[in-house]
C-alpha positions in Angstrom: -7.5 21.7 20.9 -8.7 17.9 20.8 -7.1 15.9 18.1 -9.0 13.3 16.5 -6.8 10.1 15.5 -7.6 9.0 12.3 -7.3 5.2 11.3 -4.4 4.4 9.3 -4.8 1.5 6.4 -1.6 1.1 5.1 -0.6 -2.2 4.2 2.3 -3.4 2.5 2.4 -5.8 -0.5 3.4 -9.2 0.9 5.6 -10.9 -1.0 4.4 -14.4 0.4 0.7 -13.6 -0.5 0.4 -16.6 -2.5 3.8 -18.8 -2.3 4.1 -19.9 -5.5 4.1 -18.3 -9.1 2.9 -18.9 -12.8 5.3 -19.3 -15.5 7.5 -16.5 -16.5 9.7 -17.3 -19.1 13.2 -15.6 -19.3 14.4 -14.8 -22.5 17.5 -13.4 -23.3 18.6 -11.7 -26.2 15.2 -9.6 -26.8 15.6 -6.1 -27.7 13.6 -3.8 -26.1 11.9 -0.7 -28.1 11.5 2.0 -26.1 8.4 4.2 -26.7 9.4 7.8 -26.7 7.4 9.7 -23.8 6.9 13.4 -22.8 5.1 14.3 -19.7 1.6 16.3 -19.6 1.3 19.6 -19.2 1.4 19.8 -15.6 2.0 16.6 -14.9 3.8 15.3 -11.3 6.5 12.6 -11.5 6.4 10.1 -8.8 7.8 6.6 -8.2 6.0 3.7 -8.4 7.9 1.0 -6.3 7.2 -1.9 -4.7 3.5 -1.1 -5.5 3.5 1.8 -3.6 3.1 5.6 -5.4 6.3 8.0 -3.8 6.0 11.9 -4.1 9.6 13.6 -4.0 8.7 16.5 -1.3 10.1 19.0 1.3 8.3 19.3 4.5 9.1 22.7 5.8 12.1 22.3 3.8 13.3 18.8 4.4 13.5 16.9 1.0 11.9 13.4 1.2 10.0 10.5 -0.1 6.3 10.3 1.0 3.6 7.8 -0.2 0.3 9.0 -1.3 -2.3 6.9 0.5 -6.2 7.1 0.4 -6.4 4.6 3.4 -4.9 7.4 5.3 -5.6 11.4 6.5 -3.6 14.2 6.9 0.3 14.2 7.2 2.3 11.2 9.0 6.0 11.6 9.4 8.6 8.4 9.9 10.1 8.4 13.1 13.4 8.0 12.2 13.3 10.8 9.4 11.8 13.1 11.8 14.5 12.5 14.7 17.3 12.8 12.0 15.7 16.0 10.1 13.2 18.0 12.7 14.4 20.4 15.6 11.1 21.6 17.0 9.3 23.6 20.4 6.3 22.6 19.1 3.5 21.1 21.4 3.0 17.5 21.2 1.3 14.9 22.8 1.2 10.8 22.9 -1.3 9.1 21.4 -2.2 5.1 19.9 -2.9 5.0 16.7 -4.7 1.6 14.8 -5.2 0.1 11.1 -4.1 -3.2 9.2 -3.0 -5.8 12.3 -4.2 -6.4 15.1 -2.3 -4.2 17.7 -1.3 -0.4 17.6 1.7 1.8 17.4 2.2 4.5 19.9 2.9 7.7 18.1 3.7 11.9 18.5 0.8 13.7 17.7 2.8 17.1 16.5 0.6 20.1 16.8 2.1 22.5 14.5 1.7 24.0 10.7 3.8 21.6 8.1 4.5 23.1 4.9 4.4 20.4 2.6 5.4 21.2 -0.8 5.4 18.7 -4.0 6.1 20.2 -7.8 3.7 23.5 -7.8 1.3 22.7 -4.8 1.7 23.5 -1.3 -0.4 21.3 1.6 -0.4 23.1 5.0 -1.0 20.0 7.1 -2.6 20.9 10.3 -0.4 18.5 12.5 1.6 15.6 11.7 1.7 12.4 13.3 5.3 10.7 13.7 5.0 6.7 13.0 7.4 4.0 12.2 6.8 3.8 9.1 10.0 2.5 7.8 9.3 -0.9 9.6 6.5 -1.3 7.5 7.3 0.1 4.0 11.1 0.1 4.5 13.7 2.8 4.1 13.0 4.2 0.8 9.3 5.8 2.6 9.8 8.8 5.0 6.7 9.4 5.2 2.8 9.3 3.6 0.4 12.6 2.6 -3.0 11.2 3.0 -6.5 11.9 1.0 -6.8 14.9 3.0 -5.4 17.8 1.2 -6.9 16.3 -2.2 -10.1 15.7 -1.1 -10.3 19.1 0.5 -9.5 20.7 -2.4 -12.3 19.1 -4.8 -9.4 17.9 -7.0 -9.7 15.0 -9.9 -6.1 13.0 -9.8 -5.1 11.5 -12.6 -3.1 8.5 -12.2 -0.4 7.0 -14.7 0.9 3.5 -13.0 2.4 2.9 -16.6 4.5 6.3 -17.4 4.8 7.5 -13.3 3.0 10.4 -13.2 0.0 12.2 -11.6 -2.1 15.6 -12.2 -4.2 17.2 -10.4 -7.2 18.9 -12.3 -9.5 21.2 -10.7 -13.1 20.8 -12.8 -13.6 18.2 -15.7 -12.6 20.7 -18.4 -8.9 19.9 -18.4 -9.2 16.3 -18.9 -10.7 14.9 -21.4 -12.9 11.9 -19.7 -15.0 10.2 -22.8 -12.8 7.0 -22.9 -12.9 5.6 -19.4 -15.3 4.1 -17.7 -17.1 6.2 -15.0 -18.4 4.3 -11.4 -19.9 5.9 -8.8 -18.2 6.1 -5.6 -19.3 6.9 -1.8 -17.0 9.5 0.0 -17.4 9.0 3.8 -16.8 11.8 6.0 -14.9 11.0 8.7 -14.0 14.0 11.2 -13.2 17.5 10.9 -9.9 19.4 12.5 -10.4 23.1 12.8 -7.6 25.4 13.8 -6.9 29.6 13.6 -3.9 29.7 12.1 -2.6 33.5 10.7 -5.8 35.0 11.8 -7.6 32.5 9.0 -10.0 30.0 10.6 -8.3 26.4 8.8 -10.5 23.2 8.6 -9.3 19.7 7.5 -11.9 17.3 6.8 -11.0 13.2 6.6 -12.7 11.0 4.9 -12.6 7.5 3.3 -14.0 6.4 -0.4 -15.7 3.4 -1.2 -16.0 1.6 -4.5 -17.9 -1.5 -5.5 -17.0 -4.6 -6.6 -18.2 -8.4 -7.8 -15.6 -10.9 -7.0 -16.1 -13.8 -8.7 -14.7 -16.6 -5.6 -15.1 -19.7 -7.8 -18.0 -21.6 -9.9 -20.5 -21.2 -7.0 -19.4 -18.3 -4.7 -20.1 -14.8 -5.8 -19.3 -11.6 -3.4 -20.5 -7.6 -3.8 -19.2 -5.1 -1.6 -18.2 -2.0 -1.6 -13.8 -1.7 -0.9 -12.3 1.1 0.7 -10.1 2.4 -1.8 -6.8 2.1 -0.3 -4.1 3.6 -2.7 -1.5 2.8 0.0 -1.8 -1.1 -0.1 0.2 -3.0 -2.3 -1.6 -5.4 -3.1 -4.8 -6.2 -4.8 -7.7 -7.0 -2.4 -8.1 -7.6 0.9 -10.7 -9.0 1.9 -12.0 -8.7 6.1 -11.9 -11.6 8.2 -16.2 -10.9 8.5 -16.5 -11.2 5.4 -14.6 -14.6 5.2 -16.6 -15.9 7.6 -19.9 -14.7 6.2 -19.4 -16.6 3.3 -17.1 -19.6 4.8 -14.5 -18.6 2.8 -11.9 -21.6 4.8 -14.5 -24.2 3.5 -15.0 -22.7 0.1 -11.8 -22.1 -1.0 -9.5 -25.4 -1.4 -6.3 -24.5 -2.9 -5.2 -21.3 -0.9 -2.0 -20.8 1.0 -1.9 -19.2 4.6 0.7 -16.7 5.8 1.6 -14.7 8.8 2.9 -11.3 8.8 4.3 -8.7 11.9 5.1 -5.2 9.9 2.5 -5.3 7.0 0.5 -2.2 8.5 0.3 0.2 11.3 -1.1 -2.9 13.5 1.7 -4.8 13.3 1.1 -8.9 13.3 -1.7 -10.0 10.9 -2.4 -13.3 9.4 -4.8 -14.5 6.5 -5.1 -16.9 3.4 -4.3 -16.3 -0.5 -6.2 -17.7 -3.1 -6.9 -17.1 -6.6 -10.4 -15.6 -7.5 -11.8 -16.4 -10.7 -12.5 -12.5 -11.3 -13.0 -9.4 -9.9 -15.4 -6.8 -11.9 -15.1 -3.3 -11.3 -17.4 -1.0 -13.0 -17.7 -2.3 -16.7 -14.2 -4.3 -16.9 -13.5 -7.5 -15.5 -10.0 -9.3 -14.3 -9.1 -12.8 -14.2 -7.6 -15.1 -12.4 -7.1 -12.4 -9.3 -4.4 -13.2 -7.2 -6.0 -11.4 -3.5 -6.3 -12.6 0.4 -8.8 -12.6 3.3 -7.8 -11.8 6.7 -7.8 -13.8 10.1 -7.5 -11.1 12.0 -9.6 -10.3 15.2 -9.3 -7.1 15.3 -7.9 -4.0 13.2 -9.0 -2.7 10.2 -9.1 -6.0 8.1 -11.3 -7.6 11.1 -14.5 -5.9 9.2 -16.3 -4.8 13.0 -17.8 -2.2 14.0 -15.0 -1.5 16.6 -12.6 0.0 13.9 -14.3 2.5 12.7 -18.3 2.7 13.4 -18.7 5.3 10.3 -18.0 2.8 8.1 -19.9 0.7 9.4 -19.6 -3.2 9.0 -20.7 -3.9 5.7 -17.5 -3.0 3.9 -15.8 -5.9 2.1 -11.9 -4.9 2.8 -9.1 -3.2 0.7 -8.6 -2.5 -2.9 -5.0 -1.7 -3.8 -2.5 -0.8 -6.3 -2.2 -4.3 -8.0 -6.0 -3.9 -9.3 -5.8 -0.6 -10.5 -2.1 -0.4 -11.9 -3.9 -2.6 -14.4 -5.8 1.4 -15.5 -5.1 4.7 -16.1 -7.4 6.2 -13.5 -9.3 9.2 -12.4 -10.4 10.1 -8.6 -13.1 12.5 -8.3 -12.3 13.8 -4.7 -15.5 15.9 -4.7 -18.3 15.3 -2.5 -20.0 13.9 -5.7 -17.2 11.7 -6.1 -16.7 9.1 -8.9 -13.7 6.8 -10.1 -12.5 6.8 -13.7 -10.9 3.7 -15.5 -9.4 3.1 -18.7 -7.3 -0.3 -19.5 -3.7 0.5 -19.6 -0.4 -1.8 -20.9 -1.0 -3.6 -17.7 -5.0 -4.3 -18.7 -3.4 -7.8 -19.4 -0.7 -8.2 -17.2 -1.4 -12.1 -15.1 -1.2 -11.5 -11.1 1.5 -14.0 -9.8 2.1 -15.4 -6.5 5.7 -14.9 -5.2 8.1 -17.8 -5.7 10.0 -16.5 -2.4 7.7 -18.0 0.3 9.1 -15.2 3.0 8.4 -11.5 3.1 11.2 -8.7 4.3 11.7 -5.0 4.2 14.6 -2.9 2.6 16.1 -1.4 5.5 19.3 -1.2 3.1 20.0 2.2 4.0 19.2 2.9 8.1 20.2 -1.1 8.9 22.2 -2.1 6.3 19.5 -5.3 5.5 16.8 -6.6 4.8 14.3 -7.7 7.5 12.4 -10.9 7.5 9.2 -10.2 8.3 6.9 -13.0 7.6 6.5 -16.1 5.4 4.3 -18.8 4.1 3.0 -21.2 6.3 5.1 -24.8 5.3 7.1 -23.0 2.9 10.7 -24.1 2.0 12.0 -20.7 3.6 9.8 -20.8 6.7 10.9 -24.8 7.3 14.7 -24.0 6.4 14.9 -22.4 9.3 15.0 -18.5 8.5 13.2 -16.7 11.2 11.5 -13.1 11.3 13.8 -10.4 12.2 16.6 -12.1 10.5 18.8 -9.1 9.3 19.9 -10.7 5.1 22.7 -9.0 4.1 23.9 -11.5 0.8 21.7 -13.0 -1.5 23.3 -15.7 -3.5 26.9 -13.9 -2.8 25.8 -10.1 -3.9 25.4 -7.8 -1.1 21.9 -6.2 -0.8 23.9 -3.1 -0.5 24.6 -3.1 -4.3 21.3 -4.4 -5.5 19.7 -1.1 -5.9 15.5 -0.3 -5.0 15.3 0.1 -9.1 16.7 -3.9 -9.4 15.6 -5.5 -7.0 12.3 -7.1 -8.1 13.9 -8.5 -11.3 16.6 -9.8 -9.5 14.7 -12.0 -6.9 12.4 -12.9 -9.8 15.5 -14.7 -12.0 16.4 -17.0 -8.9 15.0 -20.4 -8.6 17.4 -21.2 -5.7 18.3 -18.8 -3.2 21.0 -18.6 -0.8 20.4 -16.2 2.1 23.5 -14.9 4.5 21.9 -13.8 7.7 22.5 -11.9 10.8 20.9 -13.6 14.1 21.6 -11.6 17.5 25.3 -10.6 15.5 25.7 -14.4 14.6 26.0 -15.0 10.8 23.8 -17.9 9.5 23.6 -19.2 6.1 20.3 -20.6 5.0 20.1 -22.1 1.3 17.0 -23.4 -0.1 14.6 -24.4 -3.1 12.1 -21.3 -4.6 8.7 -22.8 -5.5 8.7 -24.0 -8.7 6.7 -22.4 -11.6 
């Protein structure tokens, strides 16, 4: 059986992109009215964290957390989950797998049936790939069911950033589709796997989905493209290092803020520029003031060549991720016909802000007991304090990051304006204490 290795789009939400924030004013004392809230009738509970959606799951048994990402096919299994959870004869073989940066993990290619089971469905995954995924997302991610099983199925997904649930309907008559705004989208086939399994002859078709856009640069620069739609990136658009050179994006855009990153996707090391867009229009709704990045990479999946993947061709403008559409309630039509649904939700309003922190990390809280520097903002107080990538923080302004918990920790890095970080360095403790941008 010959395997074909799909491309893996992944990409983290960067806390550097951008290095400074807008105003957020603290107030204390404000009572907060909760709405009362039942769940839909067959409705799937997920976690939405860190701008990334989490399934609670069992594959073939083994409870876990797995992000669902359009940017990827199929079934991918953490490395570490796998080694501490899976005992199996199955065949296997080594393989290189690309996507966001511009190098390559080597992976297991596992050639076996995976039961994957989430509320009421079942996904027989032919295969799973084993990746370091942790590295990229951190430890709260075990793994990521991709577009696959959805989009075979001809199912519409209903997406609730705002209340943390999904459901999965299989014609238009369960949902009631009159209030949002419909937009054509192209589905892209991608390849095909094919295996007998149980006397049955099982196919799995991958495929990517491509919705347009206007993005609004400044007074003078307009771009239209179509954007993968890349559910498992956490931020809100990336745009490909073609396209930012098409349109001379470095000349055009004065006030931006470079970064470097080595864990934000599959590829490891990438690079690029934030800026703020004037808007971005999608279908009949447009944002403002769009916090989003272009890449400098060279190659990968951000590059924009043909080298990446040649059925997408070159013409695609990048990524579109969770921070545009958290901002809706929306609809994917995984048919071959396929659309995208939007309705403005609570968020519709919500400002995108830059991160005060000028450094990125990853929660490794609970396999390495720290977080992991991973990148920063070029000539940022954090990057010229001295902090370096892999630092291992385990106290941020005297609390361990063992007791800030995964539901805190955004609000509590968001109240400091000065932050001091104790570090481990090759088993050397360091202290590093400096200024957050200022709002």
């Amino acid at each position: 059986m010959k395997k074909q290795v799909f491309p893996l789009l992944l990409i983290t939400l960067l806390l550097i992109l951008g290095c400074k924030n807008t105003n957020t004013e603290i107030i204390e004392d404000t009572v907060e009215i909760e709405e009362t809230f039942s769940l839909p009738d067959g409705a799937i509970p997920i976690t939405y964290y860190r701008n990334h959606i989490y399934f609670d799951s069992e594959t073939d048994s083994v409870k876990g957390n797995f992000i669902f990402d359009t940017g990827a096919s199929g079934l991918l299994i953490d490395s570490t989950f796998y080694a501490n959870n899976y005992h199996t004869n199955s065949t296997y073989r080594t393989t290189k797998i690309h996507g966001v940066g511009t190098g390559y993990q080597s992976i297991i290619s596992i050639n076996k049936i995976f039961n994957f089971n989430f509320s009421n469905y079942t996904y027989q995954a032919l295969g799973a790939d084993v990746i370091k995924l942790k590295t990229i997302t951190g430890d709260l991610s075990d793994g990521i069911i991709g577009e696959s099983f959805f989009s075979n199925q001809k199912y519409l997904m209903e997406i609730n950033y705002v209340h943390e649930y999904i459901v999965l309907h299989s014609d238009t008559n369960t949902i009631d589709l009159s209030t949002y705004s419909k937009i054509k989208i192209k589905k892209q086939f991608q390849s095909i796997k094919s295996w007998r399994f149980d006397d049955k002859d099982i196919k799995e078709e991958a495929s990517k989905f491509l919705v347009p856009a206007t993005i609004q640069i400044n007074d003078s620069l307009r771009i239209t493209k179509d954007f993968i739609l890349d559910i498992g990136a956490g931020g809100s658009i990336y745009l490909t290092t073609k396209v930012a050179k098409e349109h001379n994006l470095s000349a055009n855009i004065i006030d931006k803020f470079e970064y470097y990153n080595t864990s934000s996707g599959i590829g490891g090391n990438t690079s690029g520029v934030t800026f703020t867009a004037n808007f971005v229009e999608i279908g009949n709704y447009k944002l403002q003031d769009v916090i989003m990045s272009y890449s400098n990479d060279k190659s990968g999946a951000l590059a924009g060549i043909n080298s990446y993947n040649s059925k997408l061709g070159n013409d695609y403008g990048g990524l579109l991720g969770n921070l545009i559409l958290e901002h809706f309630d929306i609809v994917i039509d995984f048919s071959d016909n396929a659309f995208l649904y939007l309705k403005p939700n609570q968020n519709y309003d919500k400002p995108f802000e830059f991160s005060k922190l000028g450094f990125s990390y990853k929660n490794r809280n609970k396999t390495l007991f720290a977080w992991i520097v991973t990148g920063f903002c070029k000539d940022s107080p954090a990057e010229k304090s001295g902090l370096q990538v892999n630092d291992e923080i385990v106290f941020v302004n005297g609390v361990s990051i063992l007791d800030i918990s995964y539901e805190e920790e955004e609000n509590f890095l968001k109240q400091l304006d000065r932050i001091e970080l104790v570090i481990l360095r090759n088993g050397e403790e360091m202290t590093f204490e400096f200024e957050l941008f200022e709002n």
